[in-house]
C-alpha positions in Angstrom: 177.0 204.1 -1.0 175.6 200.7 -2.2 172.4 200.7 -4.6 169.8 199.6 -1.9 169.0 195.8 -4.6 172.6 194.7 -3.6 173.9 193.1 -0.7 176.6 193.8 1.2 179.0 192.2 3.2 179.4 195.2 5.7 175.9 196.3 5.2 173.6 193.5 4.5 169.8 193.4 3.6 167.2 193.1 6.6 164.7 190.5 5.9 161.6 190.8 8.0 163.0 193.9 8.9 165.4 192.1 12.1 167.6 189.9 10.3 170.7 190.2 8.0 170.6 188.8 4.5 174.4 188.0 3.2 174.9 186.9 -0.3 178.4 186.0 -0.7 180.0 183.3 -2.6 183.5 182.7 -3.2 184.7 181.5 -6.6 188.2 181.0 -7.7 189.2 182.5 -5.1 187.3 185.9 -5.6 185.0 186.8 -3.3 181.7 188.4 -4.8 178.5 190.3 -3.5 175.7 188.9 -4.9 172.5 191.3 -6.1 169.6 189.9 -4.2 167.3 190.9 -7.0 169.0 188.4 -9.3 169.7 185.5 -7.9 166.9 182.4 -8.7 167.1 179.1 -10.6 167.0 180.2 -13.8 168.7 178.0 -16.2 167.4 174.2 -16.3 168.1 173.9 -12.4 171.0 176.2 -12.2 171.4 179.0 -10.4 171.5 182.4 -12.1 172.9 184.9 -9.8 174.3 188.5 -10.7 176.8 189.9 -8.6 177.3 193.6 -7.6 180.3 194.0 -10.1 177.9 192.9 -12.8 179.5 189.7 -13.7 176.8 186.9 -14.3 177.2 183.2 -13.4 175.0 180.0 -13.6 176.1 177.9 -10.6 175.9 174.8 -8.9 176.8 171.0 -8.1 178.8 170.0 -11.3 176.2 167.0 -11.7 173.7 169.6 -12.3 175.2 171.7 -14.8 175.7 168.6 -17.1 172.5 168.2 -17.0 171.2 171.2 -17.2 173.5 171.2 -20.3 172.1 168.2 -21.5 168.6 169.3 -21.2 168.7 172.8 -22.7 170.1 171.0 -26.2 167.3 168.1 -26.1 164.6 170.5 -25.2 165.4 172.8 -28.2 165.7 169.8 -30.1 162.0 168.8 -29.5 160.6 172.4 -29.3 162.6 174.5 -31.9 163.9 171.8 -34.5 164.8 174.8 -36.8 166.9 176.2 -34.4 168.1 173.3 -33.8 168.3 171.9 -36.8 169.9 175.7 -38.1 172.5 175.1 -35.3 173.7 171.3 -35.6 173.1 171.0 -39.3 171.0 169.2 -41.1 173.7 167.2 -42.7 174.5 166.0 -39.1 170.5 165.1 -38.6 170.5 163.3 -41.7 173.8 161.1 -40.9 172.3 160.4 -37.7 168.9 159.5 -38.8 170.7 156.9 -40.9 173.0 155.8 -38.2 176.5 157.5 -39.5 178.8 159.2 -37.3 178.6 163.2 -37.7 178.9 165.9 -35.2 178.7 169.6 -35.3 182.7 169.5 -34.2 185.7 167.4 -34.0 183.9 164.6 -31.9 181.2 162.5 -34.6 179.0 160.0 -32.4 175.6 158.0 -34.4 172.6 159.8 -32.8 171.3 162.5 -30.9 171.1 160.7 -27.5 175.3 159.7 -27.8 175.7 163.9 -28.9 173.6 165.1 -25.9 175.4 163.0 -23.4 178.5 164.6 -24.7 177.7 168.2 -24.3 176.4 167.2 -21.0 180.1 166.1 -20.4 181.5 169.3 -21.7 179.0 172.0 -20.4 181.6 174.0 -19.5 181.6 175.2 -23.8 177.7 176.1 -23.2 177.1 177.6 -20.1 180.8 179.5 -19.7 179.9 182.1 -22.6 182.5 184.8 -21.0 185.2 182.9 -21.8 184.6 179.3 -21.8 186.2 178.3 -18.0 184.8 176.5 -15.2 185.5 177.9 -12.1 185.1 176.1 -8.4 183.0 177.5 -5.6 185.3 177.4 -2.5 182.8 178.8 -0.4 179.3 180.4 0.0 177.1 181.6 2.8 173.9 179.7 4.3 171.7 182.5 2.9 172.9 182.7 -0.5 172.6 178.5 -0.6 169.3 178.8 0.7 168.5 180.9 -1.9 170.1 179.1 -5.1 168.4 175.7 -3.5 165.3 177.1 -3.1 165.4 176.6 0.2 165.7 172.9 -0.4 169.8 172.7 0.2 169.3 170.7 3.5 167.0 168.4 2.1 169.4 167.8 -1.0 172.9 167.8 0.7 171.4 166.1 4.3 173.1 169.3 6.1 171.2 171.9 8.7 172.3 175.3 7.0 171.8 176.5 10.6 174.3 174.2 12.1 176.8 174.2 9.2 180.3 175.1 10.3 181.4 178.6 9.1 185.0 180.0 8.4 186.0 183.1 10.0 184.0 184.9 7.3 180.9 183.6 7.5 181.2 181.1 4.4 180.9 177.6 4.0 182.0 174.7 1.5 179.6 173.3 -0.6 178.5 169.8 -0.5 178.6 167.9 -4.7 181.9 169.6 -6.2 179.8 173.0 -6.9 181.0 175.3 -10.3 180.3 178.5 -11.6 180.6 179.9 -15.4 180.6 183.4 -16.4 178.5 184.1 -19.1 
């Protein structure tokens, strides 16, 4: 029997005590349960969800995991510049404060603003800390994209979760190319 903090497909979660919760979300074309006790925006905007096999994933619309990408490294740039500085290298800061290429890796750009937007570009080597891949979210269920919107997915995408059409198990597409890393 299922732990009563995770949803189940065949089971469910009563909300309100009358309604089904479902949780699913389909990535790579593996379907998971997710744990309704951790699934929030977590990460810069991302989702953080946890699913029943105990695999962890940020998701969401690519756009937004560049971003959130992007954001993490500036913000620990401006509030922990000796963890940032610890992880960039100060040889880098220094090259870049006199307007020389460096770069932590292969790539060498001339300042701080040229190396964040290209993290943002490869966010997939931040935010996949399993094993580095980006997965695609084929398909997810109106509660679980309420949830990882904060209720705000209608609003964002323009689509009525309660008129969306669903496959033959409940799921929908996504709307804005949506990703998931395993960290």
């Amino acid at each position: 029997m299922l732990e009563s903090n995770v949803v189940s497909a065949s089971m469910g979660a009563f909300e309100g005590g009358d309604r089904m919760v479902d949780l699913r979300i389909t990535i790579d074309n593996v379907e998971y349960e997710v744990r309704e006790d951790f699934c929030d925006d977590d990460f810069f905007g991302l989702a953080d969800i946890f699913t029943e096999d105990e695999t962890g994933f940020y998701v969401g619309p690519r756009a937004l995991a560049e971003r959130a990408t992007r954001d993490y490294w500036e913000d620990m740039a401006k509030n922990d510049v000796e963890e940032f500085a610890h992880l960039v290298g100060t040889d880098v800061l220094v090259s870049w404060a006199l307007g020389r290429p460096a770069g932590p890796g292969a790539v060498k750009v001339h300042s701080l603003e040229e190396w964040l937007d290209l993290v943002a570009e490869c966010c997939d080597e931040d935010l996949a800390r399993e094993d580095g891949v980006e997965r695609y979210v084929q398909s997810i269920t109106p509660d679980l994209a309420k949830r990882l919107c904060n209720g705000a997915y209608t609003w964002i995408y323009g689509v009525d979760l309660d008129e969306v059409e669903l496959d033959d198990k409940g799921m929908f597409a996504p709307q804005g190319n949506w990703v998931a890393y395993a960290y």
